[in-house]
C-alpha positions as CSV (number, residue, x, y, z in Angstrom):
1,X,7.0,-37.3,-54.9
2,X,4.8,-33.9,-55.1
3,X,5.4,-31.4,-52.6
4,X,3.1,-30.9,-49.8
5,X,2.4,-27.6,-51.2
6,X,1.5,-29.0,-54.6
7,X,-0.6,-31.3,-52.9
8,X,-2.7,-29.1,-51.5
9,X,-2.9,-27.0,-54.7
10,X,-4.4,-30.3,-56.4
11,X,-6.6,-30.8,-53.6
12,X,-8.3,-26.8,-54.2
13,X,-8.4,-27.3,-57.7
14,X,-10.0,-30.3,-57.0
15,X,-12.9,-28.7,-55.1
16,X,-14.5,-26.0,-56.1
17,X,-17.6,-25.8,-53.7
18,X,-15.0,-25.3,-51.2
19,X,-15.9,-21.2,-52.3
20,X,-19.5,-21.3,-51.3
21,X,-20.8,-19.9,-48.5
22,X,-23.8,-20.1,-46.4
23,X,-26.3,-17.4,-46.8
24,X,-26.9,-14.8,-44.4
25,X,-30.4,-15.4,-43.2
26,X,-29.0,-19.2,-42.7
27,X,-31.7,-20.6,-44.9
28,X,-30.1,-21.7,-48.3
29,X,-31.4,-24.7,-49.8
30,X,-29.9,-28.0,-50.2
31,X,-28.7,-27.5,-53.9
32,X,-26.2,-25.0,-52.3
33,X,-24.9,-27.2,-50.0
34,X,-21.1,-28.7,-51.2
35,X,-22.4,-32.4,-52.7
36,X,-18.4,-33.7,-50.9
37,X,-19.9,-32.3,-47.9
38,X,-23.6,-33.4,-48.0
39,X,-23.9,-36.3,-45.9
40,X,-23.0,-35.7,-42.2
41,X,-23.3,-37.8,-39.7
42,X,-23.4,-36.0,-36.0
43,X,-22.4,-38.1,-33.0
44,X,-23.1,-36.4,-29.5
45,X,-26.1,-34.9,-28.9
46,X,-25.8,-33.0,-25.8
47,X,-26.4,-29.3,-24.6
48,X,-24.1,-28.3,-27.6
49,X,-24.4,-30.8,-30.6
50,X,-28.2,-30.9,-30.2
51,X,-28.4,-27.4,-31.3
52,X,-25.2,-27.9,-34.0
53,X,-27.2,-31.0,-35.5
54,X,-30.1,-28.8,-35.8
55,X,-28.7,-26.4,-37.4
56,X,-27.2,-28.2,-40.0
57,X,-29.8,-29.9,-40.9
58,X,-32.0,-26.4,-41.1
59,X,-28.8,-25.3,-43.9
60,X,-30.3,-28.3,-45.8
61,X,-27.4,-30.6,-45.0
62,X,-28.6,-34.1,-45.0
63,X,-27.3,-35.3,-41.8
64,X,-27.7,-38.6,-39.7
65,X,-27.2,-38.6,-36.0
66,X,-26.4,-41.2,-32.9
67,X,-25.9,-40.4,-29.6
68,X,-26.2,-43.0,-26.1
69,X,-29.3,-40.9,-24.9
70,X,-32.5,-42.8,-26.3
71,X,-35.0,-39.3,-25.6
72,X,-32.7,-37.4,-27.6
73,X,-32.3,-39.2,-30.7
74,X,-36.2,-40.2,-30.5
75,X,-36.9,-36.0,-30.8
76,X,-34.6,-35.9,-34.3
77,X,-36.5,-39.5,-35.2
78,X,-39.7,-37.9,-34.8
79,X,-38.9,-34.8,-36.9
80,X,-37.7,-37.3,-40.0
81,X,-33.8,-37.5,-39.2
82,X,-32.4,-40.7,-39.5
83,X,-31.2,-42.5,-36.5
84,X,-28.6,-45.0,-35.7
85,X,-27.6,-47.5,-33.1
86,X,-23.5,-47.1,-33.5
87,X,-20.9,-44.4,-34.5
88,X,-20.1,-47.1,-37.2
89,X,-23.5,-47.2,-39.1
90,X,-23.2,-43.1,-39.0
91,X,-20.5,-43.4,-40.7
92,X,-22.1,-46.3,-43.7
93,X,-24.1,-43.5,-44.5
94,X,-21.9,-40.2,-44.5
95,X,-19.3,-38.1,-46.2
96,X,-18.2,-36.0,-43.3
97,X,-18.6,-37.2,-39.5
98,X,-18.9,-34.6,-36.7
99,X,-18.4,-35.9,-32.9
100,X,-19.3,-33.3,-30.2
101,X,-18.3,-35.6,-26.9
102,X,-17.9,-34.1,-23.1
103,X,-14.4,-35.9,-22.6
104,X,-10.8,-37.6,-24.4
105,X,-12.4,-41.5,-23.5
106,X,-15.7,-40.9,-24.5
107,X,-14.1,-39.4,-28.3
108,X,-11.7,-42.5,-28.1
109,X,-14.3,-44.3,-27.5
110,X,-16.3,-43.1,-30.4
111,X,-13.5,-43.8,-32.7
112,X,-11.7,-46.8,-31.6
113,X,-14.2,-48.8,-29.4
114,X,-16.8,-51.6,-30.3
115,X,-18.4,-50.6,-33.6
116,X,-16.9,-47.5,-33.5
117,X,-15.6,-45.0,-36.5
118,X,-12.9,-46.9,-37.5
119,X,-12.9,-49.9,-35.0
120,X,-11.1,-52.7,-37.4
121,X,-11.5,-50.8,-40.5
122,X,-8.9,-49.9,-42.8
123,X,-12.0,-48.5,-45.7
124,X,-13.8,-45.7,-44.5
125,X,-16.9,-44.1,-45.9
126,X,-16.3,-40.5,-44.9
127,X,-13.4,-38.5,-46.3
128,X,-13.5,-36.5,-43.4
129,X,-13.5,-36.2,-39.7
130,X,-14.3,-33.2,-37.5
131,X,-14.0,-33.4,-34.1
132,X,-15.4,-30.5,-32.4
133,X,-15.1,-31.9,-28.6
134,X,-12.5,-30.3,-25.9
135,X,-9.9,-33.3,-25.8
136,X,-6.4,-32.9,-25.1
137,X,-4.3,-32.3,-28.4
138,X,-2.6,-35.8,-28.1
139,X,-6.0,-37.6,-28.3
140,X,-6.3,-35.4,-31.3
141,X,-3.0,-36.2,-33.2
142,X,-3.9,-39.6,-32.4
143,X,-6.4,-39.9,-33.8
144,X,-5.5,-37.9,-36.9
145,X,-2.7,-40.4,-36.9
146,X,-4.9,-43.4,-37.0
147,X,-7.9,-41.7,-39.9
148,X,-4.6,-40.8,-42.1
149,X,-3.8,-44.6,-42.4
150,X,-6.8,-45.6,-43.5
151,X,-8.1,-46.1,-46.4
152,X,-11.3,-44.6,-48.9
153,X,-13.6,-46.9,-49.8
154,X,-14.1,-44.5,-52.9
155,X,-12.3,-41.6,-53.8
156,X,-13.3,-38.3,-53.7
157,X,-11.2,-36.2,-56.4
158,X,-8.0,-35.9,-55.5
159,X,-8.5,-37.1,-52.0
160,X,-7.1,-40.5,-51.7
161,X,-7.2,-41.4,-47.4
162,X,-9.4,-39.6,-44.7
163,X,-8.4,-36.4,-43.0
164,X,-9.4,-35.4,-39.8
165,X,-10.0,-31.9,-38.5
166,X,-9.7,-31.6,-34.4
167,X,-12.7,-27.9,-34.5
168,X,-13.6,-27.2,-31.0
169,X,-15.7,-24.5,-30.3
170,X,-16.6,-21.0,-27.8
171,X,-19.7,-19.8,-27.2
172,X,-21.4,-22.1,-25.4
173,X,-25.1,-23.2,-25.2
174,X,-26.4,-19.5,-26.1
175,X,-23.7,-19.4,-29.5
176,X,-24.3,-23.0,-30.6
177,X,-28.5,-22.4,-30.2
178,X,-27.8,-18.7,-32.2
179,X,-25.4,-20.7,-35.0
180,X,-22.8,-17.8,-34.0
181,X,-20.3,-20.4,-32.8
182,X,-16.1,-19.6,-33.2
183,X,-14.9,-22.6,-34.2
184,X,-10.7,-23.3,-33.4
185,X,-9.5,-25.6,-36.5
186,X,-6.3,-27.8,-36.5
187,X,-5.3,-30.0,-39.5
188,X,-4.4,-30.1,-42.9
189,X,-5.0,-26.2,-43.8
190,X,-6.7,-27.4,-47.1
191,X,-9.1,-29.7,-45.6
192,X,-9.7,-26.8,-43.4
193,X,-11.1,-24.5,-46.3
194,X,-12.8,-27.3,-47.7
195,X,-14.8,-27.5,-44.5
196,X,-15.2,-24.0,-43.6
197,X,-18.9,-23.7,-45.5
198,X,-19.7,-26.9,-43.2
199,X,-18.4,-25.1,-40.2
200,X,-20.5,-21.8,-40.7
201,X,-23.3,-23.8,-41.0
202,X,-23.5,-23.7,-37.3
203,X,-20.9,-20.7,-36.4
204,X,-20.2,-17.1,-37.6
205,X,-16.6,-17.5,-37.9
206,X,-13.7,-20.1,-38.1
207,X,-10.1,-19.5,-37.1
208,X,-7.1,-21.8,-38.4
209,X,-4.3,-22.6,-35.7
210,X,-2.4,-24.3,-37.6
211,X,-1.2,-28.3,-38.1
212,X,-3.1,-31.3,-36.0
213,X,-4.0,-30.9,-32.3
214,X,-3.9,-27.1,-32.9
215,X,-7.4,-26.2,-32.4
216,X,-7.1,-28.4,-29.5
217,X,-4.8,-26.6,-27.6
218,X,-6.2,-23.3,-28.5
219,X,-9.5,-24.8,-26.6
220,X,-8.0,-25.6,-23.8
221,X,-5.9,-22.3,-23.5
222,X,-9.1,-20.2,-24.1
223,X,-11.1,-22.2,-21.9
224,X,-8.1,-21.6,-19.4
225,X,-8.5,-17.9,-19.5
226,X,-12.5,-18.5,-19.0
227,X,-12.5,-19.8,-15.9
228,X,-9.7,-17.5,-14.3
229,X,-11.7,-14.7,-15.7
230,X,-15.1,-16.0,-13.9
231,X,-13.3,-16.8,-10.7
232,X,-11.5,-13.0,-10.7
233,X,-15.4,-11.4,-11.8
234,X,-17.0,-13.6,-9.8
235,X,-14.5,-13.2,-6.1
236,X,-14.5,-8.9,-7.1
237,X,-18.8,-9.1,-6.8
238,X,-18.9,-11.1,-3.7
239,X,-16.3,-8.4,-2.1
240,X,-17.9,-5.4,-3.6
241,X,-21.1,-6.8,-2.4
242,X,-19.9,-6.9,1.3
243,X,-18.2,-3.4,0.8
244,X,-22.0,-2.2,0.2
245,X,-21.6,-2.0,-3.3
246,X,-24.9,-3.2,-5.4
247,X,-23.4,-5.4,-8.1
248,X,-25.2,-4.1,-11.2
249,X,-23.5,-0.6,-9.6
250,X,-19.8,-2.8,-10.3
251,X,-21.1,-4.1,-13.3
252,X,-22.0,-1.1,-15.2
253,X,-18.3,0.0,-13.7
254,X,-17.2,-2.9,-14.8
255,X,-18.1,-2.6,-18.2
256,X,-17.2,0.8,-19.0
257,X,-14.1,0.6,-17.7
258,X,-10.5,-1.5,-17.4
259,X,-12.4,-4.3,-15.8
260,X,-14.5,-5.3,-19.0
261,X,-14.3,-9.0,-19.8
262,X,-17.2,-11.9,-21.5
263,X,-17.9,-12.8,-17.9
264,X,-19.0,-9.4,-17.0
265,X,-20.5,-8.1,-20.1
266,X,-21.8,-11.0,-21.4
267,X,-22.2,-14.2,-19.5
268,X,-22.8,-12.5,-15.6
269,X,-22.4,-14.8,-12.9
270,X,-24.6,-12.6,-10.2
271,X,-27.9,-13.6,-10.6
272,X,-30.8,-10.9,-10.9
273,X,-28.2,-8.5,-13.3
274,X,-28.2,-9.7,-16.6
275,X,-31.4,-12.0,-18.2
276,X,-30.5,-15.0,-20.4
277,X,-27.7,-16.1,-18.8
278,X,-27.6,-19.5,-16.4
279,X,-27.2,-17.1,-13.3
280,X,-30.7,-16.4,-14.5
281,X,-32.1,-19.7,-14.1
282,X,-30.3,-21.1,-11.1
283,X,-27.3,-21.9,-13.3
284,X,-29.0,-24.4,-15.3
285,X,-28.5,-24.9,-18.7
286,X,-24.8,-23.5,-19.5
287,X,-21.2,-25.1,-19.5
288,X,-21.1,-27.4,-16.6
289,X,-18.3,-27.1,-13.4
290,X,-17.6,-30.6,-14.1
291,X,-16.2,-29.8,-17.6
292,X,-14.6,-26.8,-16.6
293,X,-12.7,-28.8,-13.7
294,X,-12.0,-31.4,-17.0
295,X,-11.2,-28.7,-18.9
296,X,-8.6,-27.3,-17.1
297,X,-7.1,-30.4,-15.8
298,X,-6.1,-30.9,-19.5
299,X,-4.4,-27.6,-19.4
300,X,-2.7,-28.4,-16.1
301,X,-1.3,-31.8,-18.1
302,X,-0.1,-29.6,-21.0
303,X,1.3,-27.3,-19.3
304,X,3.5,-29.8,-17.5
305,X,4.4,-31.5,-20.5
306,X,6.0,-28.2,-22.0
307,X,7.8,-27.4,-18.4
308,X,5.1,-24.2,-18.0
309,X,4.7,-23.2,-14.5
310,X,0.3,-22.6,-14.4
311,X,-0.7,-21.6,-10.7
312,X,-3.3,-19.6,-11.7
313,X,-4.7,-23.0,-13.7
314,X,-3.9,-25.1,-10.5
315,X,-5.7,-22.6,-8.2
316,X,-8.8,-22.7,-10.6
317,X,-8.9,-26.0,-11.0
318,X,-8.8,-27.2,-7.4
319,X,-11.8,-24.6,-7.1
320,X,-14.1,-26.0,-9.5
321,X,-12.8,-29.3,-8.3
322,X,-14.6,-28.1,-4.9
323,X,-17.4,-27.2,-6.2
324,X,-18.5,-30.7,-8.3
325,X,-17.6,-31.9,-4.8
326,X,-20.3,-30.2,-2.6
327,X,-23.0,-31.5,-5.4
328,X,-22.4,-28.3,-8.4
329,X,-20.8,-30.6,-11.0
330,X,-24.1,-30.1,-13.5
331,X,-24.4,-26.6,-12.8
332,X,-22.8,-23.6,-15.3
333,X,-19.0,-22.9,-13.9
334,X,-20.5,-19.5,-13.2
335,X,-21.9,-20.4,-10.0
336,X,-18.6,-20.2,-8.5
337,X,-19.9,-16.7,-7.4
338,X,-23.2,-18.1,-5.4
339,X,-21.6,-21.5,-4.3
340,X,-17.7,-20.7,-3.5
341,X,-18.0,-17.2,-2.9
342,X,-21.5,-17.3,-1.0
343,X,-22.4,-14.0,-3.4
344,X,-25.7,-12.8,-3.1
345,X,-28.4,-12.6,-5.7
346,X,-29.7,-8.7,-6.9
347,X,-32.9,-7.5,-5.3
């Protein structure tokens, strides 16, 4: 039997369009797009996919989307995009498949329920599977598990079953609406570089973590990090605020100093200081509490599974836990500072 390393090898040689890039205005045409990589079909059309599908489809991917909201898939429908009713017609119709779901279920659900990706299939359409939602990495190896007993219904070169690729992302609503998303890939490391002209489609960079459910725990160990960081910006404004210190005063400190961190410099959580950011618009529009409190319940699981002491992550998650309970689950996590903290906008 070939080595895994010879494998691979075949699989490269195998796919030359795995060396082209997107341009840098972000406006190639369709003849430079990959012809294994062509055909994607997007699943989830939320705050984030809705601006990843578009994208694509602006790289001149020819791409085919579903998602459970009716308004949303009527706004690609009336721009030309085809539509369809289940994750399984999608995938009829596509090479690659791209799911962008808030939770584990609602991805299991997406692959395994009623007319789902691969519900009672053992010949699949698509050669490969991206899943760029925040699961826990056992969903992911799962489901990798599953797609790599399947079956092609034809083959493409040297590619004889369906790979899956767990790519969740960071940036949030701002990155994924810029295409400057960083994208956290776990899987088969040839598969990965296969995808990578896909991936920058709709992101600036991609980083490789290594085998299946890798990206995943990367996710949830930066999205860890995230909210400990917003919670530490976010309780230093509210005191500095009732220490008589003007919070654009501690963010300018902030930033030029020790004390310089995304939540500060980029994403500010007191609103008034910074424009463009959901503290801006009364938290609307960014990276729900709700998922954050998800979020880092999966890093609470992981940790116990491994034996990790986390009571930084318990502390943080019992906070945002708090705050989807007094009514902020849609808001961005950053109104911890207004609604936990009572911080005050800037006059």
């Amino acid at each position: 039997m070939a080595s895994r390393g010879f494998r691979v090898h075949r699989f490269l040689r195998s796919c030359d369009w795995i060396r082209l890039r997107p341009n840098l205005n972000r406006g190639f045409s369709s003849d430079a797009v990959p012809s294994q990589l062509e055909r994607v079909g997007f699943i989830g059309l939320g705050n984030m996919g809705y601006h990843m599908a578009k994208n694509l489809i602006t790289a001149g991917y020819k791409v085919t989307v579903h998602d459970i909201n009716d308004n949303t898939m009527k706004k690609f429908s009336e721009k030309g995009v085809p539509t369809k009713e289940t994750p399984c017609q999608v995938a009829e119709s596509s090479d690659v498949i791209i799911t962008m779901l808030p939770t584990s279920s609602n991805v299991l659900d997406v692959y395994f329920g009623q007319n789902g990706l691969i519900e009672s299939q053992n010949h699949l359409s698509p050669w490969l599977f991206i899943d760029s939602s925040t699961v826990d990495p056992q969903t992911s190896r799962k489901i990798s598990m599953s797609i790599s007993k399947c079956h092609l219904k034809e083959k493409k070169g040297y590619v004889e079953k369906p790979i899956m690729l767990d790519a969740p992302v960071s940036g949030g609503v701002p990155a994924a609406e810029a295409g400057t998303l960083t994208f956290m890939v776990g899987g088969l490391e040839a598969a990965y570089l296969a995808a990578e002209p896909l991936l920058l489609a709709m992101g600036k960079r991609t980083i490789y973590c290594g085998g299946s459910g890798n990206g995943a725990a990367a996710k949830i160990c930066n999205n860890l990090a995230m909210a400990i960081s917003m919670i530490g910006v976010s309780e230093a404004f509210a005191l500095g605020q009732n220490l008589g210190i003007r919070a654009s005063t501690l963010t300018n400190i902030f930033n030029s100093s020790s004390a310089r961190c995304w939540s500060s410099d980029t994403y500010n959580p007191v609103p008034g200081v910074m424009p463009g950011v959901p503290s801006s618009r009364n938290y609307d529009g960014g990276f729900a509490s709700k998922l954050m409190a998800k979020d880092l319940g999966l890093a609470i699981t992981s940790a116990a599974e491994v034996g990790l002491e986390s009571p930084l992550t318990s502390k943080a998650h019992n906070i945002y836990k708090r705050l989807c309970e007094k009514g902020y689950d849609s808001k961005d996590f950053s109104c911890v500072f207004r609604h936990y903290y009572s911080g005050k906008d800037e006059n």
